[in-house]
C-alpha positions in Angstrom: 0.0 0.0 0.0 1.3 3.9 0.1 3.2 5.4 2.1 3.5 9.0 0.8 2.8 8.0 -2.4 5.3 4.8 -2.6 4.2 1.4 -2.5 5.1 -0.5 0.9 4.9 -4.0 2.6 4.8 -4.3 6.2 8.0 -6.6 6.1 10.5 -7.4 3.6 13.8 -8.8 3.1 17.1 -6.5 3.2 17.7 -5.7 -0.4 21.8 -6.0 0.4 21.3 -8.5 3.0 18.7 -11.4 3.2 19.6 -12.7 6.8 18.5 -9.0 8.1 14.5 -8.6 7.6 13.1 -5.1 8.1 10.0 -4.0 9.2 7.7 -1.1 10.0 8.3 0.0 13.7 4.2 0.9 14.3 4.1 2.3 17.7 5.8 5.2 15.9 2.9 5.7 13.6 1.4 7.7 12.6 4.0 10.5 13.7 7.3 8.8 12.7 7.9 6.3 10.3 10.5 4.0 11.4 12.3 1.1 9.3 14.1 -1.6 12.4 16.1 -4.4 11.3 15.8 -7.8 12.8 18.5 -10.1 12.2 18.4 -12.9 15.5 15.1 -14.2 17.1 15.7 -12.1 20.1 15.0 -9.1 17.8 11.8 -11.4 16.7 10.7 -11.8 20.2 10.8 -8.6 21.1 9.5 -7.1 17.7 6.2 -9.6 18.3 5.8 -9.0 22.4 6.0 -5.2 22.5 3.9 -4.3 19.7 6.5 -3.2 16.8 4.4 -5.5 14.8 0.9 -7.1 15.6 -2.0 -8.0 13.4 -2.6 -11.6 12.4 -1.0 -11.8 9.0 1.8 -9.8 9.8 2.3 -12.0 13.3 2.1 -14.5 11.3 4.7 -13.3 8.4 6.9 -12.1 11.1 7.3 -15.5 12.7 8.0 -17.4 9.3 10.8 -15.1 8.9 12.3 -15.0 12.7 12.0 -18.9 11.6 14.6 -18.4 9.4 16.9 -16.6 11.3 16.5 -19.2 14.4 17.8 -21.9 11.6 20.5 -19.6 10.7 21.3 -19.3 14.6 21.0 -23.1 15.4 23.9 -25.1 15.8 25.1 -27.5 13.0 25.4 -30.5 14.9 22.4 -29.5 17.4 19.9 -28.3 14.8 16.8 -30.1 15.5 17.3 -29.4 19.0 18.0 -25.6 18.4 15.2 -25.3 16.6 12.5 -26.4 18.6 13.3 -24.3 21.6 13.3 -21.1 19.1 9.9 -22.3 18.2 9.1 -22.3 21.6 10.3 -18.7 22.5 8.1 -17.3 19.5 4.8 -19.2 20.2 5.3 -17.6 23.7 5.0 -14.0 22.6 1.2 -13.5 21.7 -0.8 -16.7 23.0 -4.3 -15.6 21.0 -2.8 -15.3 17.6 -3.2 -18.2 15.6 -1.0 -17.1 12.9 1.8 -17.3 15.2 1.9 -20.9 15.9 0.5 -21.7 12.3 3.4 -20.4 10.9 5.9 -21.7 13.2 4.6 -25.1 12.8 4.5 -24.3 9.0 8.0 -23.8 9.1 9.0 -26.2 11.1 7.4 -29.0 8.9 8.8 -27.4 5.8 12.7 -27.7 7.3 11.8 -31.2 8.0 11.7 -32.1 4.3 15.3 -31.1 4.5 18.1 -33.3 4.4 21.2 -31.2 5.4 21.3 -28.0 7.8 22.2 -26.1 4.3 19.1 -27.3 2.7 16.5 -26.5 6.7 18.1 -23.1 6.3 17.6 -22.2 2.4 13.8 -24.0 2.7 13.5 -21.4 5.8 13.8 -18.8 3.6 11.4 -20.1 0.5 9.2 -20.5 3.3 9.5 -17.3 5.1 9.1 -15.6 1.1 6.1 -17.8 0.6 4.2 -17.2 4.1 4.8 -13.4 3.3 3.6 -13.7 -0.4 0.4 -15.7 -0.2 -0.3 -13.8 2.8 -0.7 -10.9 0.3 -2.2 -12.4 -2.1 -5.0 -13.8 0.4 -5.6 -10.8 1.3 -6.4 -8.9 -2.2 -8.7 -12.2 -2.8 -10.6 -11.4 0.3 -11.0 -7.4 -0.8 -12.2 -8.7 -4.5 -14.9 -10.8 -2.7 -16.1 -8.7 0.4 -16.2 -5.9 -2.4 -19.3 -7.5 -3.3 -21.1 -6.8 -0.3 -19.8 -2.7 -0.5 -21.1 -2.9 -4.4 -25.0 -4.2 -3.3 -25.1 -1.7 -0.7 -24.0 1.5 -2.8 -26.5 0.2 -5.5 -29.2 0.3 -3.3 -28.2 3.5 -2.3 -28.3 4.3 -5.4 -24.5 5.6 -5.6 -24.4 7.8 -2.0 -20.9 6.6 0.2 -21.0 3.2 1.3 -20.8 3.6 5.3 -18.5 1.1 6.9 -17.5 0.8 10.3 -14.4 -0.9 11.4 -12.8 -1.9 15.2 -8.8 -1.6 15.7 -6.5 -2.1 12.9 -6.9 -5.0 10.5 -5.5 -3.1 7.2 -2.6 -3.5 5.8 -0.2 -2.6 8.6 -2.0 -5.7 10.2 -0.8 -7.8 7.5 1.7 -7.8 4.7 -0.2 -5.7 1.9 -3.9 -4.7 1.8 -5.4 -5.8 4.7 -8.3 -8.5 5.6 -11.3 -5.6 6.6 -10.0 -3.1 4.6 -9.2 -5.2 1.6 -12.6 -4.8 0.2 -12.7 -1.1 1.2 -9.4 -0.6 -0.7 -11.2 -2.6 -3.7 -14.5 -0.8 -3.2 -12.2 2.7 -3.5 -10.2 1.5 -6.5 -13.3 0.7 -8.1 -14.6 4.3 -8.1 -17.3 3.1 -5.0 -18.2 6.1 -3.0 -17.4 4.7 0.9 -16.9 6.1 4.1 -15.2 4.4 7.2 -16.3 5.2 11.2 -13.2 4.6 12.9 -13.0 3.5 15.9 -10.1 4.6 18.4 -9.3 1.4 20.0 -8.3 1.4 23.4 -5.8 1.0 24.6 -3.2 0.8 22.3 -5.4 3.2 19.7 -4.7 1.2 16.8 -7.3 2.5 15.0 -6.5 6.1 15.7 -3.2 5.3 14.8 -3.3 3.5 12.2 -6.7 2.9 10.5 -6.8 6.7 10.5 -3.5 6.9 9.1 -3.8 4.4 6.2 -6.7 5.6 5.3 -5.6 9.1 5.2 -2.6 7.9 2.8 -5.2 6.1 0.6 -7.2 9.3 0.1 -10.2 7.8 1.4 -12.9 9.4 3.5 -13.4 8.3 7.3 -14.3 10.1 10.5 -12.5 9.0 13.9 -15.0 7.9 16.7 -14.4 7.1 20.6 -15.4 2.8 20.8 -18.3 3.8 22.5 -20.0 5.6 19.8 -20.7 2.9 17.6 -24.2 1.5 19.0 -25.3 5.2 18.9 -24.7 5.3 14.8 -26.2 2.3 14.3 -29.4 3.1 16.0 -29.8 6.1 13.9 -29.3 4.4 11.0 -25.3 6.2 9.8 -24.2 2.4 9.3 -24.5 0.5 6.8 -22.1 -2.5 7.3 -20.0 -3.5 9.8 -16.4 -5.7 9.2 -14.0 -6.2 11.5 -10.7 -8.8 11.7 -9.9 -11.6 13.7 -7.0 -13.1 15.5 -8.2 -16.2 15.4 -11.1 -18.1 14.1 -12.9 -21.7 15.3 -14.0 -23.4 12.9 -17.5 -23.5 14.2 -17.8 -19.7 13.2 -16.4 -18.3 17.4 -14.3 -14.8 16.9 -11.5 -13.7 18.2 -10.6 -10.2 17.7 -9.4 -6.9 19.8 -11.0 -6.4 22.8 -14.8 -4.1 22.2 -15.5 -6.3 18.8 -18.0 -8.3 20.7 -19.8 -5.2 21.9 -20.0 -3.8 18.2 -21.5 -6.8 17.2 -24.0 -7.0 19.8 -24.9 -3.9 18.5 -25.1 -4.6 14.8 -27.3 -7.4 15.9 -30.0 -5.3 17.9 -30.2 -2.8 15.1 -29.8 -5.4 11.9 -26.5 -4.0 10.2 -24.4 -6.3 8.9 -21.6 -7.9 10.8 -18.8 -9.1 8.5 -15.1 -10.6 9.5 -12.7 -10.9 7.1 -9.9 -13.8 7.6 -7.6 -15.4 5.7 -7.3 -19.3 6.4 -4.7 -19.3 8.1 -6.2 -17.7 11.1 -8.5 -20.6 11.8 -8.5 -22.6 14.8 -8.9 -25.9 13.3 -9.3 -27.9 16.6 -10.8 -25.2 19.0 -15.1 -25.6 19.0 -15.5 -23.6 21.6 -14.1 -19.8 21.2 -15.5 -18.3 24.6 -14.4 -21.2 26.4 -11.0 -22.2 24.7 -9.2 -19.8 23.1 -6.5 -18.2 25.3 -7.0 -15.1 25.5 -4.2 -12.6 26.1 -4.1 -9.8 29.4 -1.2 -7.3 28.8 0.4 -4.9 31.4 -2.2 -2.3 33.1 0.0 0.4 32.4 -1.3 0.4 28.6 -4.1 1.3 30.3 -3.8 3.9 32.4 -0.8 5.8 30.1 -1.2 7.2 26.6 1.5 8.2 24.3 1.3 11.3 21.9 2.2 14.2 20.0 2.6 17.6 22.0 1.7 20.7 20.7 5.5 21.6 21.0 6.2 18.7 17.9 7.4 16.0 20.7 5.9 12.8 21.6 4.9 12.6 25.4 3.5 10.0 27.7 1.4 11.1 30.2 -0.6 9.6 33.2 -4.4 9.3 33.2 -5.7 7.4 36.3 -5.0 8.4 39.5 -1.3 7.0 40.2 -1.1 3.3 40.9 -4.6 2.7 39.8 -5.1 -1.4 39.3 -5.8 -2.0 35.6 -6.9 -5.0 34.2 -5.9 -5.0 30.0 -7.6 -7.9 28.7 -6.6 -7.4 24.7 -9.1 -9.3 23.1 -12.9 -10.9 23.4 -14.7 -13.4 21.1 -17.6 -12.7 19.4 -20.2 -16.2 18.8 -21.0 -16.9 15.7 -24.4 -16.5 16.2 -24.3 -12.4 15.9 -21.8 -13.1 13.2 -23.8 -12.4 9.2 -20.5 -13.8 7.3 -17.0 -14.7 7.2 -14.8 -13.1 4.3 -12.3 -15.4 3.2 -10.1 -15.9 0.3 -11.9 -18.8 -0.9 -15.4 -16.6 -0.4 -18.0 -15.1 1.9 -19.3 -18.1 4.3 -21.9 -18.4 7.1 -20.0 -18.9 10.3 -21.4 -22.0 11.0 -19.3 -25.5 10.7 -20.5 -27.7 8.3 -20.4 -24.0 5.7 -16.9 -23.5 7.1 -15.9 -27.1 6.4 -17.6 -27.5 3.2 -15.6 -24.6 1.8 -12.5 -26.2 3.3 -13.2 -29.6 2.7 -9.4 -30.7 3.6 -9.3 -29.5 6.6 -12.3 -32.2 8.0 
């Protein structure tokens, strides 16, 4: 996507060195735009942990290529050794995100095809390129079908902006290139579709303040910023017309889990009929977990997220400041899941299906 005009990913290869991978600092955004280099799984670790990257697909892309680098660190004649405890200190970073484990195991399986240490650590790097690539490319699938949905609406509008709302970040800074909720927006924009996207903040970490707000900006299209409380009120008076959010991860019974408020926005959606989309590529499905309110692990960060908030000052520097009375206990749960039942449709690569089972599993017949 753009970046002042020039085409970005959210994580790359060093174009001089291809054991250093570079990425997007985000907690900079949107008032500095910083490129880190990561070159040992430390760097991964912490790049994952404390928020340099997030998003499924990018979580995801990120590990496959500190996957890489842990084969690169592991030691000749201890390699299969080496690299399992690497794979443990990534899945240990974010415990919700499926993509995480996903593509460590992916990777994992893929050097296991290999028959010298030379051969684990050049399939590492095919792999790493190939969980970044198709991550892409699921992605632009998923905007050319959710488009579909934008395209009814705006014809039964009869042309006036689409009006879609959104919760946290799940564009392309969430990913590697377009995004899983925005990829339809992006699609609906390029096709000359009139929309307009609610924003909401999302607290803590604002990532839709941030970020939405920011890519959106860059992609000239229209959207007004809202506090996450302000979504029920829209809908009631009718300024929504569809509602699509991301996910973390995804049971394959149809369960959600996404950044912590998404469940409230769809209780909302329900009570007032709008349309409740999430968009997902497949490789944020929980393919053994039927339960999502009971099973999947959700993650509770540090209370200070809470209860500080980072910005810029009027004097051009960025400040942290205090809210809550000093020493205020916090509790920072970072995401909730949403049951399928208030859920309209899932927005895949493969296609918009009900978030049921037997519709899930009948579009991914191999995964029974």
């Amino acid at each position: 996507m753009l970046i002042k005009s020039k085409p970005y990913r959210t994580i790359w290869s060093h174009p001089g060195d291809p054991t250093i991978t570079q990425i997007i600092d985000q907690r900079k955004l949107p008032h500095e735009f910083i490129i880190v280099d990561l070159a040992v799984v430390d760097d991964f670790c912490v790049a994952i942990k404390d928020m340099y990257v997030r998003g499924a697909g990018l979580i995801g892309a990120t590990a496959g290529f500190a996957m890489y680098a842990a084969a690169l660190q592991c030691r000749d004649d201890h390699f299969a050794e080496d690299i399992e405890q690497f794979a443990q200190l990534l899945t240990a970073t974010r415990p919700t995100a499926k993509n995480l484990t996903w593509a460590v195991n992916r990777q994992l399986a893929a050097m296991g095809t290999g028959n010298t240490v030379l051969e684990k650590r050049e399939i590492a790097f095919t792999t790493a390129t190939a969980i970044a690539d198709e991550d892409a490319r699921f992605c632009k699938q998923i905007g050319e079908h959710g488009v579909s949905l934008i395209r009814e609406i705006s014809q039964r509008k009869n042309g006036e902006p689409v009006n879609i709302l959104t919760h946290c970040n799940a564009g392309w800074l969430a990913f590697v290139d377009y995004g899983s909720a925005t990829a339809p927006i992006y699609q609906a924009n390029n096709e000359g579709i009139a929309v307009h996207v609610w924003v909401d903040e999302t607290r803590p970490w604002l990532q839709g303040a941030r970020l939405t707000a920011w890519e959106l900006k860059e992609e000239g299209i229209p959207h007004t910023l809202i506090a996450d409380n302000t979504g029920g009120h829209l809908m009631q008076h009718g300024m929504v017309d569809l509602v699509i959010v991301g996910t973390d991860r995804t049971t394959f019974t149809g369960d959600v889990a996404n950044k912590i408020g998404t469940y409230l926005k769809a209780l909302a959606a329900h009570d007032n009929n709008v349309p409740f989309y999430v968009a997902l590529p497949s490789s944020t499905f929980d393919w053994q977990i039927e339960d999502g309110v009971t099973d999947i692990p959700i993650e509770k960060r540090d209370g200070d997220e809470i209860n500080r908030v980072t910005g810029l000052s009027d004097r051009g520097e960025m400040e942290t400041v205090l809210i809550p009375p000093e020493n205020t206990p916090s509790a920072n749960y970072s995401f909730d899941v949403t049951p399928a039942r208030l859920i309209t449709g899932l927005i895949t690569e493969r296609g918009i299906v009900d978030a049921d089972r037997d519709a899930i599993l009948q579009m991914y017949p191999d995964k029974r």
